[in-house]
Each structure stands twice: as structure tokens, then as C-alpha cells.
C-alpha positions in Angstrom: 0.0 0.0 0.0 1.1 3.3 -0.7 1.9 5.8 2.0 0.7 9.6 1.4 1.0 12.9 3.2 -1.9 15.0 4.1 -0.8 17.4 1.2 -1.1 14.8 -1.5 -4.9 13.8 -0.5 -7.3 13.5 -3.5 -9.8 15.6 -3.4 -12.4 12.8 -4.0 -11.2 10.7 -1.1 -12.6 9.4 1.6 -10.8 9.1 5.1 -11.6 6.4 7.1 -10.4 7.1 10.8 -9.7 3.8 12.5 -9.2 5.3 15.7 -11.7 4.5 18.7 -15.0 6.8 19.3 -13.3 8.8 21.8 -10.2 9.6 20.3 -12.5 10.8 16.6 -14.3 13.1 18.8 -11.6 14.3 20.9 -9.9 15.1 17.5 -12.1 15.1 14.9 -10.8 14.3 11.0 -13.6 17.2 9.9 -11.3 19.7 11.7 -8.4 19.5 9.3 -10.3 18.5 6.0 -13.5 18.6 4.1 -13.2 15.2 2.5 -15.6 12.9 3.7 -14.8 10.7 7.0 -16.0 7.6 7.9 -15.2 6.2 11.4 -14.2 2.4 11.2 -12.4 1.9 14.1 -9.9 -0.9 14.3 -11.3 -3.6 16.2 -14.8 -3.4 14.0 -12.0 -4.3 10.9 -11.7 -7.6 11.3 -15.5 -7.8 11.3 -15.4 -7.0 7.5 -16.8 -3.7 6.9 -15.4 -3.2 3.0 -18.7 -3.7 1.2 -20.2 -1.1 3.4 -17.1 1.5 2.2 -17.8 3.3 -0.9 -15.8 1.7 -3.8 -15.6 4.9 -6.2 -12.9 7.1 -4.5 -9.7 6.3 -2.9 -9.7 5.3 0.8 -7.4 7.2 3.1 -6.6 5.0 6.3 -6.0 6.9 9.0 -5.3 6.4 12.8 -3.0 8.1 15.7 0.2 7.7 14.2 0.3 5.6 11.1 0.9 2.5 13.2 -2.5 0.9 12.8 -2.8 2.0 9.4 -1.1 -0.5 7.8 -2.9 -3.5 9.2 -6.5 -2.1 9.2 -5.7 -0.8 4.9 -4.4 -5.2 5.0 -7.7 -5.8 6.1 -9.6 -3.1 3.8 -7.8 -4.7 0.8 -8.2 -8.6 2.1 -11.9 -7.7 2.6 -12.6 -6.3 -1.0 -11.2 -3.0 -0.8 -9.5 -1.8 -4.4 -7.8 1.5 -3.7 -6.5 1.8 0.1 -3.8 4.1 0.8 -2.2 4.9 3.9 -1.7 8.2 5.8 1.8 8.7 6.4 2.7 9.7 10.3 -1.1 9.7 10.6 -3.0 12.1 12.5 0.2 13.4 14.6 2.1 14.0 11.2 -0.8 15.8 10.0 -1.5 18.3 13.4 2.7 18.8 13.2 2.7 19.8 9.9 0.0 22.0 10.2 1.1 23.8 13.4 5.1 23.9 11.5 4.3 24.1 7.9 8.4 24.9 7.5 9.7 22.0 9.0 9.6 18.9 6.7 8.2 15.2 7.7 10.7 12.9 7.6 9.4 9.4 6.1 
């Protein structure tokens, strides 16, 4: 799976925040972008929740810190998912970036 910043996000994308309930509302995905969010957290994954994904834009997996990512966009892609790519540095990356815009993200 390909890893992207939060600068290279399609604009037809669709973020899928696999962190718990409390940490989405603590921090909400809808504070930093307009793109659509779903919340999937990561323990409903290996439930299978693909089919109930939309399949006609790119799905950004996001969580905490990119950690997570990788395995829940694994499941996404194991349970019928076609185009899963990953957040790099996940939401932390993102918040850093945007509160430093001059320093760079080291991959």
C-alpha cells in the first residue's frame, strides 16, 4: 500500500479514521479536511466492513500515528477494498505539519 502525506490527498477521497469513538471526537478528521470521513475503528476491521465502504474514491486510512494504518488498509484490501492508501505519520504528522508548515516530515 502506498503511504501519502496529508498534502497529496485527492480531493475525491474518503478518510476512514480507525481510531476508537473517543479519540475521533476528541480530535475530529472534519477539523483539518473537508473530505468525507467515515469512522471504522480498528477492532470493527476484522468484522469485515469493505462492502459497506464506498468503492468509487480512494480510501485514506488513518489512525494516531500511522501505526495501525497498515494492518487495518491489509484488512480493507483482504476484505474487497481496491484502492486503500495509507496516511503517512497519521493524524500526529498531519496536526505537526500544520502547526510547523516549515519543517519537513521525515518518512
Amino acid at each position: 500500500m502506498k503511504r501519502i502525506s496529508h498534502r497529496e490527498l485527492p480531493s475525491d477521497a474518503v478518510l476512514v479514521d480507525v481510531r476508537d469513538q473517543l479519540d475521533a471526537i476528541a480530535m475530529p478528521l472534519s477539523s483539518l479536511s473537508a473530505l468525507r470521513v467515515i469512522l471504522a475503528p480498528f477492532d470493527d476491521l476484522e468484522a469485515g466492513i469493505a462492502t459497506a465502504l464506498p468503492d468509487d474514491a480512494p480510501l485514506i486510512v488513518v489512525c494516531a500515528s500511522g501505526q495501525r494504518s497498515e494492518l487495518a488498509g491489509a484488512y480493507l484490501l483482504a476484505d474487497g477494498a481496491r484502492d486503500v492508501l495509507i496516511l503517512n505519520g497519521g493524524l500526529r504528522a498531519w496536526r505537526v505539519a500544520l502547526e510547523s508548515p516549515d519543517l519537513e516530515t521525515v518518512d
